[in-house]
PyMOL Python script that loads the backbone (N, CA, C, O; Angstrom):
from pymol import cmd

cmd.read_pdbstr("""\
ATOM      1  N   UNK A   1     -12.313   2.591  -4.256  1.00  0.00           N
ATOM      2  CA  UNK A   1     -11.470   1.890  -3.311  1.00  0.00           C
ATOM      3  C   UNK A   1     -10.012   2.203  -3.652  1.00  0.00           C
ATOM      4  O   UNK A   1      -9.631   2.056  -4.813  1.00  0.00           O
ATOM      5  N   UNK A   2      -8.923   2.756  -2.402  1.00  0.00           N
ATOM      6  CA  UNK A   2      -7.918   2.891  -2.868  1.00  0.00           C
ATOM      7  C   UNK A   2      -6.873   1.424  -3.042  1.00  0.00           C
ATOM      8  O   UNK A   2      -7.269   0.274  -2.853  1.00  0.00           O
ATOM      9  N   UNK A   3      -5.938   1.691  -3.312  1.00  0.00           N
ATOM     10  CA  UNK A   3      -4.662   0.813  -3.339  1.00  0.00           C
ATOM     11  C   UNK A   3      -4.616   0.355  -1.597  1.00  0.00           C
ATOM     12  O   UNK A   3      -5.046  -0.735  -1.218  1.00  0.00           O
ATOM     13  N   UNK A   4      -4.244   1.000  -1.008  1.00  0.00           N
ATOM     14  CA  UNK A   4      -4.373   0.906   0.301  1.00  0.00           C
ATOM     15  C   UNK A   4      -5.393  -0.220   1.193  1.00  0.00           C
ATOM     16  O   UNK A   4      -5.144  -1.208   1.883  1.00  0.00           O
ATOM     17  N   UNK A   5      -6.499   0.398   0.837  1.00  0.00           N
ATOM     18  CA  UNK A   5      -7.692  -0.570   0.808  1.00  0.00           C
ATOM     19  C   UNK A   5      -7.820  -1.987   0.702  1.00  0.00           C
ATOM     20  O   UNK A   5      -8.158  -2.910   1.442  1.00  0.00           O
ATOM     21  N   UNK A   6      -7.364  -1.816  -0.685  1.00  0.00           N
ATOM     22  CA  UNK A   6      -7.585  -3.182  -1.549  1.00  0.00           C
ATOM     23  C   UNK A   6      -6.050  -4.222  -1.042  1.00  0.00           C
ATOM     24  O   UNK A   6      -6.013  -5.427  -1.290  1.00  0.00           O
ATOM     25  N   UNK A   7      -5.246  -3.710  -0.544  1.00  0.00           N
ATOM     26  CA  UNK A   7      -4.057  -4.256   0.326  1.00  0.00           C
ATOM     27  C   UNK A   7      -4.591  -5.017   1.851  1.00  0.00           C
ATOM     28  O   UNK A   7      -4.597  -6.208   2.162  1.00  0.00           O
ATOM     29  N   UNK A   8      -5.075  -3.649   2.717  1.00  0.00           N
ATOM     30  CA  UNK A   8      -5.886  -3.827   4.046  1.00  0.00           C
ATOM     31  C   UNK A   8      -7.026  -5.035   4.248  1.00  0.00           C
ATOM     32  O   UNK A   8      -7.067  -5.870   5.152  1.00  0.00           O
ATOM     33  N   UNK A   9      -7.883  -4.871   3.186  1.00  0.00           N
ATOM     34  CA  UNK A   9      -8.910  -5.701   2.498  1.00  0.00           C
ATOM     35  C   UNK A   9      -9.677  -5.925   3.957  1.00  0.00           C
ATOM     36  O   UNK A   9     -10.053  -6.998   4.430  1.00  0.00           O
ATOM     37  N   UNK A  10      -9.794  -4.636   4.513  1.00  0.00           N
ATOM     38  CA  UNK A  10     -10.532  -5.090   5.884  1.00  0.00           C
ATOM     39  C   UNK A  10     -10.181  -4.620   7.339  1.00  0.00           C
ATOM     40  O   UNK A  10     -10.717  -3.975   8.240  1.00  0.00           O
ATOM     41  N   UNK A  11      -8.828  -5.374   7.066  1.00  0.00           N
ATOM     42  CA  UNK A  11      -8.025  -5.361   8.599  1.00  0.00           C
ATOM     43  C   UNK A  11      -7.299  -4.020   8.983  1.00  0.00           C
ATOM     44  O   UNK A  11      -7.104  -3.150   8.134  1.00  0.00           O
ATOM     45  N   UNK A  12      -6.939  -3.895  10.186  1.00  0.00           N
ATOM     46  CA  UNK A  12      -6.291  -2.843  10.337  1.00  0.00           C
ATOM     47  C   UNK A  12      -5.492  -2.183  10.137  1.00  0.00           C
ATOM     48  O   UNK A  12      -4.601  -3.029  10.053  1.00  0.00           O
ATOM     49  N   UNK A  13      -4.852  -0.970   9.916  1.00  0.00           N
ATOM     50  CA  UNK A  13      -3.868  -0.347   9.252  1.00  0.00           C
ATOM     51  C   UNK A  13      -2.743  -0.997  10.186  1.00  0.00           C
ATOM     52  O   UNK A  13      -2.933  -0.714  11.369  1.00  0.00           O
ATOM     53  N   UNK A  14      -1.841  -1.639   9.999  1.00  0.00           N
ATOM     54  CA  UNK A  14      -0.381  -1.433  11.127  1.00  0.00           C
ATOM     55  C   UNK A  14       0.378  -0.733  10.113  1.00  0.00           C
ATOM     56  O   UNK A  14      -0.034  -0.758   8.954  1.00  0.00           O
ATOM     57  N   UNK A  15       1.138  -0.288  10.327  1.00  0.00           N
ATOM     58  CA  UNK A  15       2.593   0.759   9.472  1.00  0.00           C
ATOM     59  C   UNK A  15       3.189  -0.137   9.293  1.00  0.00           C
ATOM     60  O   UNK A  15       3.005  -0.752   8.242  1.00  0.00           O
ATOM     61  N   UNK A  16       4.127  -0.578  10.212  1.00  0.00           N
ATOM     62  CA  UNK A  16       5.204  -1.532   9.600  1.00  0.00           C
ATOM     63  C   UNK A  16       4.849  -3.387   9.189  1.00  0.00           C
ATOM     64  O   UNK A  16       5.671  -4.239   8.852  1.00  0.00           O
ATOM     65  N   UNK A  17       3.340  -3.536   9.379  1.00  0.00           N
ATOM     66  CA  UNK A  17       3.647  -4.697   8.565  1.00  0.00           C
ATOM     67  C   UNK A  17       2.978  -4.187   6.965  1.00  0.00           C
ATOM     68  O   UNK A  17       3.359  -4.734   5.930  1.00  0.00           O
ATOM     69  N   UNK A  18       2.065  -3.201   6.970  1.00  0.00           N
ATOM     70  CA  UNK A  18       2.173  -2.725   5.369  1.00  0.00           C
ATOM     71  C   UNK A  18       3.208  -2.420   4.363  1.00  0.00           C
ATOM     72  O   UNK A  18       3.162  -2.816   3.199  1.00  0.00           O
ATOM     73  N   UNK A  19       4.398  -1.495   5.014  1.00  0.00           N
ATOM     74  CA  UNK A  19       5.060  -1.461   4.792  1.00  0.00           C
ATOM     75  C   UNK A  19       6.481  -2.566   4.158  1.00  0.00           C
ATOM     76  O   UNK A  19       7.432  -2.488   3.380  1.00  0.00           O
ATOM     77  N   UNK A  20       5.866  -3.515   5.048  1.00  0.00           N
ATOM     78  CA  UNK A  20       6.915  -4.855   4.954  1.00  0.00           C
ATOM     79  C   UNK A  20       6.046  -5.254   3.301  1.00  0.00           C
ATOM     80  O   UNK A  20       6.597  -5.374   2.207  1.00  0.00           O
ATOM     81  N   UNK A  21       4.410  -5.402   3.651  1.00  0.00           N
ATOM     82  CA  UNK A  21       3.958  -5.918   2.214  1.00  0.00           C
ATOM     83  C   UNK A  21       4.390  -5.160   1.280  1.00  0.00           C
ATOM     84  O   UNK A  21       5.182  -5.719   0.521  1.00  0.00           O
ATOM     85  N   UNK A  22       4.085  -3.756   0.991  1.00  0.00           N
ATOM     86  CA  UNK A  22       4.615  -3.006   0.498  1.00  0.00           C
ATOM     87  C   UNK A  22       6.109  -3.408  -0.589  1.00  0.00           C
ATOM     88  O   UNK A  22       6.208  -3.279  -1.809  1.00  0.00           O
ATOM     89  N   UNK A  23       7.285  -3.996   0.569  1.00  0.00           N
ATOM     90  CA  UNK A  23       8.198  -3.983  -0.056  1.00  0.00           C
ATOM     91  C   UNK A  23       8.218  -5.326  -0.678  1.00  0.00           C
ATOM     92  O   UNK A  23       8.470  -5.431  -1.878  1.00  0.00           O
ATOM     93  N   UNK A  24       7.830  -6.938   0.469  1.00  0.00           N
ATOM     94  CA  UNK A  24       7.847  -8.107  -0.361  1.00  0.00           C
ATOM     95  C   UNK A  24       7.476  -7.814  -1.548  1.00  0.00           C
ATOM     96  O   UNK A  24       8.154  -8.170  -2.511  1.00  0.00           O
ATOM     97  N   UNK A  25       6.465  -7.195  -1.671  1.00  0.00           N
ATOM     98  CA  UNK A  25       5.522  -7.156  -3.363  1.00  0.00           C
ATOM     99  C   UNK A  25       5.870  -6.273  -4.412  1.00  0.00           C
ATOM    100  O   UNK A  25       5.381  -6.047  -5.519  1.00  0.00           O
ATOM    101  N   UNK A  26       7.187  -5.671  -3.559  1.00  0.00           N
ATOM    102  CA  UNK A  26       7.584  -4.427  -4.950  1.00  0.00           C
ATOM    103  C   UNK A  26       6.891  -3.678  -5.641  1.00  0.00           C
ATOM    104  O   UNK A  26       6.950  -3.442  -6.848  1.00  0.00           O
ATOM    105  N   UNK A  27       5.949  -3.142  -4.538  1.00  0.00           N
ATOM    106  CA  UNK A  27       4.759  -2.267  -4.699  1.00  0.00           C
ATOM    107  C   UNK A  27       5.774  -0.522  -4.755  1.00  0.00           C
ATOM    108  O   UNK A  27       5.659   0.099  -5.811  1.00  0.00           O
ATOM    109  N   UNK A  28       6.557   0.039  -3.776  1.00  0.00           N
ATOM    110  CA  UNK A  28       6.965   0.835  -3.418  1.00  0.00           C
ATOM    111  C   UNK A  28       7.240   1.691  -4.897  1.00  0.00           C
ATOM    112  O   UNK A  28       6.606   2.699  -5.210  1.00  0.00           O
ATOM    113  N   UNK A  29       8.100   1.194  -5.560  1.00  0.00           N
ATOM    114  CA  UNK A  29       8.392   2.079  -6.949  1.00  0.00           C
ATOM    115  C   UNK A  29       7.288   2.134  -7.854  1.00  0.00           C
ATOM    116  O   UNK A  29       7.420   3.073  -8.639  1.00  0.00           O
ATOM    117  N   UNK A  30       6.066   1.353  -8.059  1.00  0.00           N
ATOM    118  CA  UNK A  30       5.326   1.564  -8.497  1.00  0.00           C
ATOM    119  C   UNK A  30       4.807   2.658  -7.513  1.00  0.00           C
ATOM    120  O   UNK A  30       4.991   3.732  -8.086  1.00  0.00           O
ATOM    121  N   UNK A  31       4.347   2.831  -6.521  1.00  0.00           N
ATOM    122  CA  UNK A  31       2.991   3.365  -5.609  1.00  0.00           C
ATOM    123  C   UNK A  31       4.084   4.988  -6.059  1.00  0.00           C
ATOM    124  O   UNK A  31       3.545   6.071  -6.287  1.00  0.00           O
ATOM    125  N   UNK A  32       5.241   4.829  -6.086  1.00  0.00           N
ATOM    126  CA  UNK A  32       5.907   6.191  -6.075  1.00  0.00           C
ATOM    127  C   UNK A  32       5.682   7.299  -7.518  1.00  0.00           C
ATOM    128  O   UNK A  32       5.987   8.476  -7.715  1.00  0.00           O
ATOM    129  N   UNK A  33       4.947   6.168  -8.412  1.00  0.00           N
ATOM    130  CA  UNK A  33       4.752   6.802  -9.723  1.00  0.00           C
ATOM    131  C   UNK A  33       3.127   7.614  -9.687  1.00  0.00           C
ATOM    132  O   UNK A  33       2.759   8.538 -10.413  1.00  0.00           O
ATOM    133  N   UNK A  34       2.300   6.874  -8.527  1.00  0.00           N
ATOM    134  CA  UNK A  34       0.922   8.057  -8.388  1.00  0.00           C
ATOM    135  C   UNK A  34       0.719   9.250  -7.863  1.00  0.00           C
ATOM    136  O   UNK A  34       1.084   9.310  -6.689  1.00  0.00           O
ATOM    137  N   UNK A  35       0.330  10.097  -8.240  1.00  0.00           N
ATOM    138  CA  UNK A  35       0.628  11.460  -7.792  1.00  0.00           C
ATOM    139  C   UNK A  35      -0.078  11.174  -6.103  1.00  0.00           C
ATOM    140  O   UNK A  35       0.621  11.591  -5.179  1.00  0.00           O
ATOM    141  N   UNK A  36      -0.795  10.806  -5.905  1.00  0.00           N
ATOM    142  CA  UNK A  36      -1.925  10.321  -4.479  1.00  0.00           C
ATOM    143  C   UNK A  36      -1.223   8.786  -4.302  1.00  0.00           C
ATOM    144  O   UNK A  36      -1.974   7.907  -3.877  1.00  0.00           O
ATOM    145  N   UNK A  37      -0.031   8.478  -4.562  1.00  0.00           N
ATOM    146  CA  UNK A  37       0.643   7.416  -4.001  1.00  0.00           C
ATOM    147  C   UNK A  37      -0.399   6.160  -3.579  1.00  0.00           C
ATOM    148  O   UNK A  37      -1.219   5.946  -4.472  1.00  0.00           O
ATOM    149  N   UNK A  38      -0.532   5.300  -2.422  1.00  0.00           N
ATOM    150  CA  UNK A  38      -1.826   4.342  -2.234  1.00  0.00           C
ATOM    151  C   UNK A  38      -3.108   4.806  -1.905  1.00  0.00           C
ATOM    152  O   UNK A  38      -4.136   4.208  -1.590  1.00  0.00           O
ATOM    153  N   UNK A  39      -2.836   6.003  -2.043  1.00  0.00           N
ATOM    154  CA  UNK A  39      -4.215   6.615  -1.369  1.00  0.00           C
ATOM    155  C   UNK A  39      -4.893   6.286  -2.766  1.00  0.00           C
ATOM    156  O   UNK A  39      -6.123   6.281  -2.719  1.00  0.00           O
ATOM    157  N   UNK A  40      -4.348   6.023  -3.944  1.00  0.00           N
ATOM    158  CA  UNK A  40      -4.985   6.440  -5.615  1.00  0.00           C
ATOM    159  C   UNK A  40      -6.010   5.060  -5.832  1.00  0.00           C
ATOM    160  O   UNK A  40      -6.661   4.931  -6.869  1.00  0.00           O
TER     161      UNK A  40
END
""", "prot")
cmd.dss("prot")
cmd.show_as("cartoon", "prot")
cmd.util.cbc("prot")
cmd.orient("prot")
């Protein structure tokens, strides 16, 4: 299961509200350190 996934936990991809989680959660500089980013 990726990062991605385990975020989605189901529901549908939208871009910009992942993105929004993404940033509330200060995921972004971490996800930037996997070579396969959320896909990992």
């Amino acid at each position: 299961m990726t990062i991605r996934e385990n975020i989605l936990f189901g529901h549908a991809f939208d871009h910009n509200k992942y993105q929004n989680v993404l940033d509330v959660c200060g995921l972004l500089p971490d996800l930037q350190q996997f070579p396969g980013g959320d896909a990992t």
